[in-house]
N, C-alpha and C positions, 0 to 999 in steps of 0.2 A: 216603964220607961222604954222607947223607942230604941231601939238600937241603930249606934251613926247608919251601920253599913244599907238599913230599910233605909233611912233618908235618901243613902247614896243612888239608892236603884230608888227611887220615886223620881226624884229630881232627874236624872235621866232618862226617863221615861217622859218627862216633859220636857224637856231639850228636843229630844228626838223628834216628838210630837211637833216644835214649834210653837208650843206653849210656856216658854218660860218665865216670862209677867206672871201666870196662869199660877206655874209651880212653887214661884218663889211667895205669894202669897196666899195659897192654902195649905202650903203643908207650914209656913211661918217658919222658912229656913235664915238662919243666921249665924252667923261666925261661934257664939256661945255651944252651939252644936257639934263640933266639928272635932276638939278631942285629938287624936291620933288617928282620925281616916282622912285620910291625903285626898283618897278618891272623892269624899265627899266635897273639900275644900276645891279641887278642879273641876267638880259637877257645879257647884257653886260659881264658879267664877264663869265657866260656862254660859253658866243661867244671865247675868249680869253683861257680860259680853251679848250675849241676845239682845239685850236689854239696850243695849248703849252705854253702857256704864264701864268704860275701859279702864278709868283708874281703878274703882274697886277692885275689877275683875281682876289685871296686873298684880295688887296688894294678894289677894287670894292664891295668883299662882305661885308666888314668891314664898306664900306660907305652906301650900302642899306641897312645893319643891322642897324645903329644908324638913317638916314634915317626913316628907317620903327617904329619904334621905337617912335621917337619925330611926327612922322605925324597920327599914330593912337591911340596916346596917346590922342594929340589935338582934336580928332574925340570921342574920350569919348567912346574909344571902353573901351571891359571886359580885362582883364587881362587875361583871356583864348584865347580870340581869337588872341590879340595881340604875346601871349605866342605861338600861330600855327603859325602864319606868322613868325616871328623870328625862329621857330624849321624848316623851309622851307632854309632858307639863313644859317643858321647855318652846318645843312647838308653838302651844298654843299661846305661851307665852311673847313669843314673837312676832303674834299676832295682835296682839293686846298694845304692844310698844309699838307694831309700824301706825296704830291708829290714830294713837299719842303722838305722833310724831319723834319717837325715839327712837329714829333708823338705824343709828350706830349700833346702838345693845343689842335692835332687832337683829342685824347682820352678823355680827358676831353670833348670837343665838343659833339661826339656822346654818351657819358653818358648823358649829359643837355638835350638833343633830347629825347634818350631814355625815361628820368626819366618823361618828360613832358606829352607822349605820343599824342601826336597829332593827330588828329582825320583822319588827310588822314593817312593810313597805309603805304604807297608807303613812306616816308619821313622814317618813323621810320624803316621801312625795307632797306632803303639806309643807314641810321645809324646804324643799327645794322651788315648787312657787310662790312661796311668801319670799323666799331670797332672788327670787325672778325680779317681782313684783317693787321690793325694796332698793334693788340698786339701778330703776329705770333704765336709762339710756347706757350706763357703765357694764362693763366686762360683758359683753351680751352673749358672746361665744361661748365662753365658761357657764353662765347664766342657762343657755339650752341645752350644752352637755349635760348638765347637773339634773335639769328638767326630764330630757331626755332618759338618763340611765336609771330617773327615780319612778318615772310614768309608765311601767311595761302595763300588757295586756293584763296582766295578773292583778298587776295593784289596780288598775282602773277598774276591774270588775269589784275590788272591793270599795270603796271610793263610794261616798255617802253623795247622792244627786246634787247638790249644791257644790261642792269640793270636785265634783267630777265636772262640771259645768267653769267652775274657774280655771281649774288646769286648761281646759279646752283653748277657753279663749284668749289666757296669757303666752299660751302657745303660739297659737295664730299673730300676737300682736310680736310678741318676741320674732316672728320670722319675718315681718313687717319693718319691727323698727333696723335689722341687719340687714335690708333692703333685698330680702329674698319675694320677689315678687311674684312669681309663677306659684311657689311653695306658699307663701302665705294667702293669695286667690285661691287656689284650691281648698285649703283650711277653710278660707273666709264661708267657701261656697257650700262647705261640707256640713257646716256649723250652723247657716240656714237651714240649709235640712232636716238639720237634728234638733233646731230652737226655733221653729217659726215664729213662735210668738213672741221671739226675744228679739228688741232693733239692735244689737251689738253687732250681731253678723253684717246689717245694713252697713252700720257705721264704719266700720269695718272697710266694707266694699266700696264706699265715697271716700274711706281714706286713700284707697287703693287710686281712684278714679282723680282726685287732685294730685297725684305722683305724675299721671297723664296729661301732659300739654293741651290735649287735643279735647280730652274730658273734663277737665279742670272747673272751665265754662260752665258744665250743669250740673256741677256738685250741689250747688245752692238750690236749684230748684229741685233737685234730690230731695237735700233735706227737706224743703219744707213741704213736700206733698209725702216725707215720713211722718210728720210733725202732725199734719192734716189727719191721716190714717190712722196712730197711733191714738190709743182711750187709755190704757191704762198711765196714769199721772206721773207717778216715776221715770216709769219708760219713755215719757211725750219729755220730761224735764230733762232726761240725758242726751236726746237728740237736739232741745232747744240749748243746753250748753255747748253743744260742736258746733250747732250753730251761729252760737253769740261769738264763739272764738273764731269762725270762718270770719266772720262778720269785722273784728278787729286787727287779725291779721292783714285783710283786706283794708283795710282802714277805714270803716266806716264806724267808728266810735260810739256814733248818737244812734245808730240801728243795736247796736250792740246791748249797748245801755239801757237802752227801751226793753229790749228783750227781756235780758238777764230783770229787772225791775218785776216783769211779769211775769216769772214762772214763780207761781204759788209753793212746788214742792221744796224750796230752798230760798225762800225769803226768811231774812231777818238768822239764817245761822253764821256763824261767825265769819268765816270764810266768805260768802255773800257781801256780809254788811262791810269787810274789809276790801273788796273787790270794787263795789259801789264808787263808795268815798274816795279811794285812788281816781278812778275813771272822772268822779265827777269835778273834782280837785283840779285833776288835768287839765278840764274842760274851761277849767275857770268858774266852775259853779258852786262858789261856798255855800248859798240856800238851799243845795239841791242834794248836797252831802250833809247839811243838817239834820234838810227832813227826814234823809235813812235814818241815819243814829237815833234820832227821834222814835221813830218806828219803830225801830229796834229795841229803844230802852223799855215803851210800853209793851212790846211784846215778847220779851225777853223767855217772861214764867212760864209760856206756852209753847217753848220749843221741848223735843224732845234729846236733852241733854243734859250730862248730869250739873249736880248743882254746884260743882265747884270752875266748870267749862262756862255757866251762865257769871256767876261771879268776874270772872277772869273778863269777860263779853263787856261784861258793865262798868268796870274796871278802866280796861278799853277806851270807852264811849266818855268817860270823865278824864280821863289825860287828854283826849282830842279836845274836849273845853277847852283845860286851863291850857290847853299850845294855843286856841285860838282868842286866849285873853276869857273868854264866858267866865268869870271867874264864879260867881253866885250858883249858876247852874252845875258847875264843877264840884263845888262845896255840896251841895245838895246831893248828887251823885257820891260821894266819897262818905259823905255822912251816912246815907242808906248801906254803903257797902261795909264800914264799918260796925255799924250795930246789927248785921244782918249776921253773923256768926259763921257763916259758912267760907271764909276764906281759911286758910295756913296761915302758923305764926308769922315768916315772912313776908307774904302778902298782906295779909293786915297791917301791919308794920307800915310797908310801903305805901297803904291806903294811908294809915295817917298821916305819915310825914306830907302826903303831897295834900291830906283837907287842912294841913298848918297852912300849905304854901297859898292854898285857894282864899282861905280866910284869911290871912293877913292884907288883902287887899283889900280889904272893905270892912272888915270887922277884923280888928287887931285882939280885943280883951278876949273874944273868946279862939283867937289863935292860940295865943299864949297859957288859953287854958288847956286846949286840947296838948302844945306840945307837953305841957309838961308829966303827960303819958308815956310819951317818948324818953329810951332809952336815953343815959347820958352818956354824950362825948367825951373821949378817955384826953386830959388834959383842955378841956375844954374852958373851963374857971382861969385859965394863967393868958386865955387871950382877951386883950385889951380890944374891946367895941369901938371905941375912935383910931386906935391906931390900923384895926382892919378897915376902917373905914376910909381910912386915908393910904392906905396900902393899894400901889397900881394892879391895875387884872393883870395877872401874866399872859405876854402873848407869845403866840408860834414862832419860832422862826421862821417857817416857812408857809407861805400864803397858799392856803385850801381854795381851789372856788370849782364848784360844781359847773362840769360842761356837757353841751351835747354834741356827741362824737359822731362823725358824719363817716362811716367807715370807710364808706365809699369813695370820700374826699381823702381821708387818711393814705387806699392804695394807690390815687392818682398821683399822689405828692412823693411817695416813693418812687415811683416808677419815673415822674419829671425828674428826682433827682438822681435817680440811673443813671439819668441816660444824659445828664449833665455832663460832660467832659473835664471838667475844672474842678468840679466836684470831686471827682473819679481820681485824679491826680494828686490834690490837695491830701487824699485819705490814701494814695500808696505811700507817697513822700512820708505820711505819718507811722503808715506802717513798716516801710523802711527803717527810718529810724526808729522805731523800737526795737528792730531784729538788730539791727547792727549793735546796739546798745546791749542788747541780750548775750550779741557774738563777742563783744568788749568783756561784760562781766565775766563768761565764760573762759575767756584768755585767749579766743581763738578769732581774733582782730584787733589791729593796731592803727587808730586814725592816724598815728604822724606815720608810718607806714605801710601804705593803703598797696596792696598787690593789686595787679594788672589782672584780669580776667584773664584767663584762656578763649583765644580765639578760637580753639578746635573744642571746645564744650559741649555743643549740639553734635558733635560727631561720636559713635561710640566708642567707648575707650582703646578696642582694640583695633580701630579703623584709624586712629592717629597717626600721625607722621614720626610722632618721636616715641611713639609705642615700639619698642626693639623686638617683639613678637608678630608686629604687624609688619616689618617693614619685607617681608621675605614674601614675596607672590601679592605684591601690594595692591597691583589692580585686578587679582581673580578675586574673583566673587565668592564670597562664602557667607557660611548661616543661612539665616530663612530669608523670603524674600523682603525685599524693600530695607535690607541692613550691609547690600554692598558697598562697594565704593562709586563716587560718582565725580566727573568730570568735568572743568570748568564750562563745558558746552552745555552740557545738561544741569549743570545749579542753574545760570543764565537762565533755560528753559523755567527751573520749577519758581524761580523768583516773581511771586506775582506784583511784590512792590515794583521792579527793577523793569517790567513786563508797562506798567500800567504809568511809570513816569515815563518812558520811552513812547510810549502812545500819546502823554499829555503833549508832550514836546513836537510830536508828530504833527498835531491838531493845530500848537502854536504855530510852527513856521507857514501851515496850510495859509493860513489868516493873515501872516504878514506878506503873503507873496501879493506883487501888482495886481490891481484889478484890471489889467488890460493882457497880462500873461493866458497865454492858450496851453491847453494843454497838450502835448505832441498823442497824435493821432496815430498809432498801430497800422503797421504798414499792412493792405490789403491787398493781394494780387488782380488784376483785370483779368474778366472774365471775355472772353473771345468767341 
């Protein structure tokens, strides 16, 4: 008999290799193998993770985590060290659930990591750009410090080519999306250097180049003489998706569409055929969001993803039927998905409930034969069928209706109502009286007797007339400046109301004097 721990170092040896299809089917690794070595179970999950296989993988590391756990606990290990082999599984862990789309648990994860700091750096530097990675556009500062203090020259030297190639360029894009421009060009530029064969550094640099006004203009033909250049098919499909979004942000929908349609290396994966059918829907083209689905449903078997992601896909493709009424095609889809074995109890569940709803439109006896598969409703026998049937739909109170929002129009309508006058007065008055009402509850105002304002208010308290502290040296000047006393000659002065209606008035009598009045001519001495 094999011993787990020889599985453990084969299976890694084909990891490393980039053989792990390769490992997991000649050495006929499986979970019955695995026992009490954790490491075997995260070599495994490893392998699968290669694979594409993220749920599996996830399930595996959650078993060498509790594994690792209860076996070095037994072993009377420290709590630190214990705490570094768990921040090991947990990593990769978090790598498993950002694929799934399980950002939240991912995030939490690599804070745990982080916070622990584990003595190999290479773990905490895979945690801190998986947690770059995971919170995109959010906390970005935090996000490069984290980066930053986990990336030294030490750990990068240890850092496996792959891992050391991601940190690079989540760096670069991290100082990218903080709008550090000069610092992310040089990255961009440095990154070429170091990955010629790779177009990321390109894209990169046309990101940089639409930031610029002036460059913006030939981003497009950038890409597409990258696009022309590039052979290897992945790499040609990541430039042609910057493309399709250049293409859409631009608005040009039907280029977009066409594009994305044609790159082979992401047809028919889920993401794709959901991208599709939105765009073409938009477009108004129900024929031409069929045909994907269509596509899609035939060549579902041949993607490489696992078999519960395919289910889920097809799944998918038979709700969008029965929304668009296909009832029969819906049925059939639901039918296959049901006897097809590879959903979750839930999900199957939900398949049938909805091949009841597809079958009752057109074939009722065998609706009613499938539901009665289905679970029964707790109290369900005490309702009466004519009296729900005579029972009204309840409606909202309040009326939903989907709009499109013109943002643009939204800030112009603010801004008219700025600068509305009526507007502007209507909303003090109101908030007047709330203050005064506020000043009433509080006890410190009486409507039936209303005080007089202070007409020395705007003057500082100890520049007042009935201030007994001021009245001594009342016109010398004190404090800082611009807090003296001032003179009815000088308010006159500073009064621009008092300044500007005496000018209107000025203008008026101009206008009423005679039009045959001259005006007296400045006496001029004769020159001799």
């Amino acid at each position: 008999e094999v011993a787990p721990e020889l599985y453990a170092n084969a299976c890694a040896a084909y990891n490393v290799a980039g053989q792990a299809m390769e490992g997991l089917d000649n050495l006929d690794l499986n979970e019955d193998l695995i026992g009490d070595s954790y490491e075997l179970a995260y070599n495994l999950a490893c392998a699968h993770m290669d694979a594409g296989r993220y749920r599996e993988a996830e399930q595996l590391l959650r078993t060498s985590e509790g594994i690792c756990r209860r076996v070095l606990a037994a072993d009377e290990c420290e709590p630190e060290e214990i705490a570094d082999e768990v921040a090991i599984i947990q990593a990769q862990r978090s790598c498993a659930l950002l694929q799934l789309g399980s950002t939240d648990m991912a995030v939490k994860l690599c804070l745990a990591v982080i916070k622990t700091k584990p003595r190999d750096g290479v773990v905490g530097a895979v945690a801190a750009n998986n947690l770059a990675v995971l919170r995109k556009d959010r906390d970005l500062f935090d996000s490069q410090k984290k980066l930053r203090t986990a990336t030294t020259e030490a750990v990068e030297a240890k850092l496996l080519p792959k891992q050391l190639e991601a940190v690079r360029f989540n760096r670069c894009l991290l100082l990218l999306s903080m709008g550090k421009i000069d610092e992310s060009r040089a990255a961009a530029d440095a990154l070429a250097s170091q990955y010629p064969d790779s177009v990321r550094p390109r894209l990169i640099q046309i990101s940089l180049m639409l930031r610029d006004k002036k460059q913006a203009s030939a981003a497009a033909g950038q890409l597409e003489s990258l696009i022309a250049a590039t052979s290897d098919e992945e790499q040609r499909a990541e430039a042609q998706l910057f493309l399709a979004q250049l293409q859409l942000d631009r608005g040009d929908a039907t280029a977009a569409t066409t594009l994305l349609e044609s790159i082979d290396a992401v047809k028919g994966f889920p993401a794709t055929v959901a991208t599709l059918v939105a765009m073409h829907e938009q477009a108004g083209d129900d024929a031409a969001a069929a045909r994907v689905l269509d596509e899609a449903l035939d060549n579902v078997n041949e993607l490489p993803i696992d078999d519960l992601s395919k289910s889920r896909l097809v799944e998918e493709i038979a709700a969008y039927r029965l929304r668009k009424g296909q009832y029969e095609e819906a049925a059939a889809v639901f039918q296959q998905l049901v006897g097809s074995g590879d959903l979750e109890a839930d999900d199957r569940l939900a398949a049938m409930a909805h091949l009841v709803i597809a079958l009752s439109w057109f074939d009722q006896e065998s609706a009613e034969e499938h539901a009665m598969s289905l679970p029964a409703t707790v109290g369900a026998e005490e309702i009466d069928p004519d009296e729900l049937e005579d029972t009204e739909v309840p409606r909202s109170s309040r009326v939903r209706r989907l709009v499109i929002v013109d943002k643009a129009q939204q800030r112009a309508d603010r801004k008219k109502s700025a600068a509305d006058p009526e507007k502007r007065r209507r909303k003090r008055a109101v908030e007047r009286e709330k203050y005064l009402k506020k000043l009433e509850e509080e006890g410190k105002y009486d409507p039936s007797k209303p005080v007089k304002p202070d007409a020395e208010r705007w003057i500082a308290k100890k520049s007042r007339s009935y201030n007994k502290r001021g009245r001594k040296n009342k016109n010398k000047f004190s404090g800082a400046q611009g807090a003296g006393t001032v003179d009815s000659k000088d308010a006159e002065k500073l009064d621009a109301f008092a300044r500007a209606k005496a000018k209107k008035e000025a203008e008026e009598r101009a206008e009423e004097a005679p039009a045959g009045a001259k005006k007296k001519q400045p006496y001029r001495k004769k020159r001799h």
